[in-house]
C-alpha positions in Angstrom: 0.0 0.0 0.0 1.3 3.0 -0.8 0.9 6.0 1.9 -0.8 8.7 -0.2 -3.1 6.1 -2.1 -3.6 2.8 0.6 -5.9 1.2 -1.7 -3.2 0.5 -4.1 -0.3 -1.9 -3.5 3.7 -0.9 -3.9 4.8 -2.2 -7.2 9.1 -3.4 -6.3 11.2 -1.0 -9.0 8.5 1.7 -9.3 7.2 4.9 -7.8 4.7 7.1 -8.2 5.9 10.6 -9.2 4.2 13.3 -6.8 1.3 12.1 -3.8 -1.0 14.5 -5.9 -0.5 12.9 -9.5 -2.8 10.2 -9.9 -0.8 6.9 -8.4 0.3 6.0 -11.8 3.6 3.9 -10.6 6.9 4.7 -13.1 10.3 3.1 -13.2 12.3 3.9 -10.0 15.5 4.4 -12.2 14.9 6.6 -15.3 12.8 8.8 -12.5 15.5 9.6 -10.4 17.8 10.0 -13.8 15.1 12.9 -14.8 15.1 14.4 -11.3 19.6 14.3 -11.3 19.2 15.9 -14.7 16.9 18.9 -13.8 19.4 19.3 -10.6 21.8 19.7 -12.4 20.7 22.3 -14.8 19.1 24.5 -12.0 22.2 24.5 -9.6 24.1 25.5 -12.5 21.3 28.0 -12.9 21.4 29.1 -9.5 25.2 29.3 -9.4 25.5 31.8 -12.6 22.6 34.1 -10.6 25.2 34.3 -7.3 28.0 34.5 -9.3 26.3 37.7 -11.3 24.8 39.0 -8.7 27.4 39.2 -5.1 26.5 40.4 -1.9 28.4 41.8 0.8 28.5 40.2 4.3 25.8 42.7 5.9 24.1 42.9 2.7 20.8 41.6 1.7 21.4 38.5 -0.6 19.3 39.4 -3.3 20.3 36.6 -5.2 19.4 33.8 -3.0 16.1 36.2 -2.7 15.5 36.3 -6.3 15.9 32.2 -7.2 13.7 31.3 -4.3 11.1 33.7 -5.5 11.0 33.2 -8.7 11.0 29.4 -8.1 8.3 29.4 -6.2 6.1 31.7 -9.2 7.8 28.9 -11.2 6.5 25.8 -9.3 3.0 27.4 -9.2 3.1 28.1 -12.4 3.6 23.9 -13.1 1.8 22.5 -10.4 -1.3 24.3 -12.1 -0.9 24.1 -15.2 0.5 20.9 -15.9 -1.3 19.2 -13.0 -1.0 15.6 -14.7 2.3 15.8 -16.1 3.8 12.4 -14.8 7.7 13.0 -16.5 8.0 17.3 -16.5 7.0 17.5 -13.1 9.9 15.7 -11.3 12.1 17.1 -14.1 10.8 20.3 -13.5 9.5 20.8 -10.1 11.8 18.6 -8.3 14.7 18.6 -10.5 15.4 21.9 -12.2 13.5 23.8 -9.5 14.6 21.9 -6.5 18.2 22.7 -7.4 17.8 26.3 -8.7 16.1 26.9 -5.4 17.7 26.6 -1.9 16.4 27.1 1.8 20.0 26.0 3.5 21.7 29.0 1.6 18.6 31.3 2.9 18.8 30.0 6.4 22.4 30.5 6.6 22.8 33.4 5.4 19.8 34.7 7.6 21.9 33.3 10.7 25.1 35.4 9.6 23.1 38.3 8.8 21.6 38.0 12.6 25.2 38.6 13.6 26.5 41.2 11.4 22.7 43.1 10.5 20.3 42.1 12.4 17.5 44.3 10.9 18.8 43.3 7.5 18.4 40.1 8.6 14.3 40.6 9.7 13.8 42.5 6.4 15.4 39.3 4.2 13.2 36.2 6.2 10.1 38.9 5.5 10.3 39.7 2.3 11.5 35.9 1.5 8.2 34.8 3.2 6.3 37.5 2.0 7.3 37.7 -1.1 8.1 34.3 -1.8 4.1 33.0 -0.8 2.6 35.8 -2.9 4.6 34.0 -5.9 3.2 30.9 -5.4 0.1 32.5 -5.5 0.1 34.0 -8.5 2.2 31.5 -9.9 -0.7 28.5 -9.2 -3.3 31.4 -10.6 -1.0 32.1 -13.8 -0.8 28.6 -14.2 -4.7 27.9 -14.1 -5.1 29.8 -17.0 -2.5 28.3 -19.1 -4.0 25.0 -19.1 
């Protein structure tokens, strides 16, 4: 039985792609090859952005702010839109999003701004909340009417 869908049995060698898809179960392996491959290409994405865009040490990191927002307009964008797509979204959503986003680089550098500027430090983890939910938002909206 699988824990989202406990009617169905566990298939050995499969797995079904997100809890909300319908419990169609795929191959184990090529999923977790489509998930390395969108990793890749959104850390490398990810990267470029911090690389174009430094920060000082008391500064806000608006590069870390800018890849989480925009990942999260991003993933609301797919979730809605493409609601049944069994292959793009762990490529997408979980691959190239997973990667090109990045909560341990925002909590860590929210825990040495709380050293070196504390109020910079409140203003980032609001605006990253903030701003970051009100992207989803209008990301799942966005995405309703591209279906």
């Amino acid at each position: 039985m699988t824990a989202a869908h406990p009617d169905l049995p566990v298939v050995p060698g499969t797995h079904t792609v997100d809890p909300d898809l319908p419990p169609d179960p795929v191959p184990l392996l090529p999923l977790l090859l489509v998930v390395a491959v969108g990793g890749v290409l959104g850390s490398l994405a990810r990267y470029g952005i911090g690389v174009a865009m430094p920060h000082g040490r008391a500064d806000l990191p608006l590069a870390t702010l800018l890849v989480n927002v925009l990942g999260c307009l991003l993933l609301g964008v797919l979730v809605a839109a493409r609601p049944h797509a069994m292959w793009m979204r762990p490529f997408l959503g979980t691959g190239v999003l997973g990667g090109f986003t990045t909560f341990s680089a925002f909590a860590l550098e929210t825990d040495r701004l709380l050293e070196r500027a504390p109020v910079v430090a409140v203003v980032y983890v609001a605006l990253s909340l903030a701003v970051g939910l009100s992207a989803a938002g209008v990301g799942l909206r966005l995405g309703v009417r591209l279906r």
